[in-house]
N, C-alpha and C positions, 0 to 999 in steps of 0.2 A: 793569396799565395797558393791555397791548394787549387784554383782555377789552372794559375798558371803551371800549376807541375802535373794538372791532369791534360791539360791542353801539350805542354812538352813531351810526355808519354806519348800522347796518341799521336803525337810525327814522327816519333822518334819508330812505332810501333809501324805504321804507317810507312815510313821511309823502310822498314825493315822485310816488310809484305815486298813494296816494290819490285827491292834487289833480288827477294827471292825469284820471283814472276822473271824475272830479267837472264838471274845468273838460271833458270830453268832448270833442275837436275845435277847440279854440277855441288858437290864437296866445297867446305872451304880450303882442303888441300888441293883440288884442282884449282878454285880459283887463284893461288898462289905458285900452281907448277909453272916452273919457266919452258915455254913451247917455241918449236922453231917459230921462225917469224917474228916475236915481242922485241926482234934489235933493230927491225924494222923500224918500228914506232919507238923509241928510246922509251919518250917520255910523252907518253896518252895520255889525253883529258879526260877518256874514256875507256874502258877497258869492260868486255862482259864474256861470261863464259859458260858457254848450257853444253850439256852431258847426258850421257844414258849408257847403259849396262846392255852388254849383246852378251847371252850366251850361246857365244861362236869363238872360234880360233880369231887373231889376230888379221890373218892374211887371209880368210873371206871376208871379213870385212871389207880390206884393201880392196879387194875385187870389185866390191860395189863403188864407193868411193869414190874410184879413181877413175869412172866413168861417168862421171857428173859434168853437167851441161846441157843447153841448149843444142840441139843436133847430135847427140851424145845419149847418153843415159838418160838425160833430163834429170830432174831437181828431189825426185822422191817427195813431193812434197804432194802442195792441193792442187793438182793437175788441172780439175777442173774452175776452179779459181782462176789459174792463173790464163787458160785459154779464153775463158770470158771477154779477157782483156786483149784477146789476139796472139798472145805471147808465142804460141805454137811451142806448147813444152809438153813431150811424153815420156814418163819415166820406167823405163823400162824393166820388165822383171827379167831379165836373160841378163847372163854373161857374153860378151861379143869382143873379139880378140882384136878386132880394132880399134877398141875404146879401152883399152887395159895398157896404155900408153901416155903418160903427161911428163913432159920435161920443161926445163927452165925454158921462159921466153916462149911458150904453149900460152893460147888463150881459154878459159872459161868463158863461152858468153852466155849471159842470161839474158838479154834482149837481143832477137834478131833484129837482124839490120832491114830496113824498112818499117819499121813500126811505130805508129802515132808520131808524135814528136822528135823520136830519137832517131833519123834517117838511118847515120849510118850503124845503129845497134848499139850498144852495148858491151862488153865483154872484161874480165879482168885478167891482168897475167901472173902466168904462173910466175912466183920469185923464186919458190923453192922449193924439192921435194927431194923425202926423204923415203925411198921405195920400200913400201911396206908399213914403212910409221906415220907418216903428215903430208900434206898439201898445204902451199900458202899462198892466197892470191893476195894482188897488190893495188891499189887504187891512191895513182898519185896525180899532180897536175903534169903535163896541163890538162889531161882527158877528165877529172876529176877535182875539183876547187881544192880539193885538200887530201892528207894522205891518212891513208889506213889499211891495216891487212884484215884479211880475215883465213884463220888459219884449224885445218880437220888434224887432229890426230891422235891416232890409234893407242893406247894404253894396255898392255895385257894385262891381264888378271888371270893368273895361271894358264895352262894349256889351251882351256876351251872355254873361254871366258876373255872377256875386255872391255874398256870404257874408250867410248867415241866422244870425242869432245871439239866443241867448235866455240873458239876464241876469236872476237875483233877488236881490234887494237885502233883510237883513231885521234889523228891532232883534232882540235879546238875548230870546230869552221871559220873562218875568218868573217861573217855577216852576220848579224842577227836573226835575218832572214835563213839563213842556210840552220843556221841550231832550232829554230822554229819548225823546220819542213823537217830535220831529222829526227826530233823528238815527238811529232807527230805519226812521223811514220814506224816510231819502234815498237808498238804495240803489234803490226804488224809484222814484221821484221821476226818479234820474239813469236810470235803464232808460227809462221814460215819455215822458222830453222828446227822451232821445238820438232814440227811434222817431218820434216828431211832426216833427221835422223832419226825420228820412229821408223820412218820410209825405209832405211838403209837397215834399222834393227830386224824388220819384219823379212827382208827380203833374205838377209844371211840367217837368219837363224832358220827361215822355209826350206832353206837350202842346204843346211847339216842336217836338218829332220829326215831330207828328201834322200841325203845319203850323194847328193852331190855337189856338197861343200867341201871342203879344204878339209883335209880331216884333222882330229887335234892331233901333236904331239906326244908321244908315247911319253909317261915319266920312267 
């Protein structure tokens, strides 16, 4: 008996490490806040949700954010990573008045078109944004076997203060093969997103230091 309750411990201790590594940075009251996007998905098989602390106003953040993409801002992420692999992603530390623009039925792509296997690229669309609070991209069939969002946004914490948070919400894949290739690759996945939004922390908070950020809000 005590085998078996130290053996249940240690999954239960174990499954606990997991989630944390998963849900990255994130509160259990964010994993619980309802975000645009989650009516998307009603009813996810899978739900995970990483977070981080910007001491910046709200709306630099925005600014960074909302320039995300392939041919865009790029990813803020492992740049060099990801061109390894051809991707042709550079993430840029400027503001650019061309990319401070996403409306519904807008794409994100993260794979250009031409690359390895994926001729015609890659890209998800925008379903919904909320100017200044969230983005939510959408990945459904038929471009996609199965449906999921994956959704940013912006939380304040007083004037000059916020938590950036990024939620994916996804049905069940329907093949065994398909839950095998996504659970392989969510170790990745969770590396990726953790650094895109350090990416986006580092870049807004350089840029209130620099005195040419969004300034806060007088109380």
């Amino acid at each position: 008996m005590k085998g078996v309750l130290v053996t249940a411990g240690a999954a239960v201790a174990t499954a606990a490490v997991l989630r944390g590594a998963r849900d990255w940075g994130a509160t259990a009251a964010e994993r619980s806040l309802p975000l645009p996007g989650d009516e998307l998905v009603a009813e996810p098989a899978d739900t995970v949700t990483r977070a981080v602390g910007i001491a910046a106003p709200a709306a630099e953040v925005w600014r960074w954010l909302v320039q995300i993409g392939q041919g865009r801002g790029g990813m803020y992420s492992y740049d060099r990573v990801e061109n390894l692999l051809g991707l042709d992603i550079h993430s840029t530390d400027e503001i650019r008045e061309e990319w401070q623009h996403l409306d519904v039925g807008d794409e994100v792509v993260l794979v250009r078109p031409g690359w390895g296997p994926l001729e015609q690229g890659y890209a998800l669309p925008v379903a919904r944004v909320v100017p200044g609070e969230a983005v939510v991209l959408l990945q459904s069939p038929p471009r996609h076997p199965w449906r999921a969002v994956w959704t940013f946004a912006i939380v304040p914490v007083g004037d000059d203060h916020c938590r950036l948070l990024s939620r994916s919400r996804a049905e069940r894949p329907a093949s065994r093969a398909q839950r095998l290739a996504t659970a392989a690759l969510e170790p990745v996945t969770t590396v990726m997103t953790r650094r895109m939004l350090l990416g986006i922390r580092e870049r807004a908070e350089r840029s209130v230091r620099s005195g040419a950020g969004v300034p806060a809000v007088a109380s």
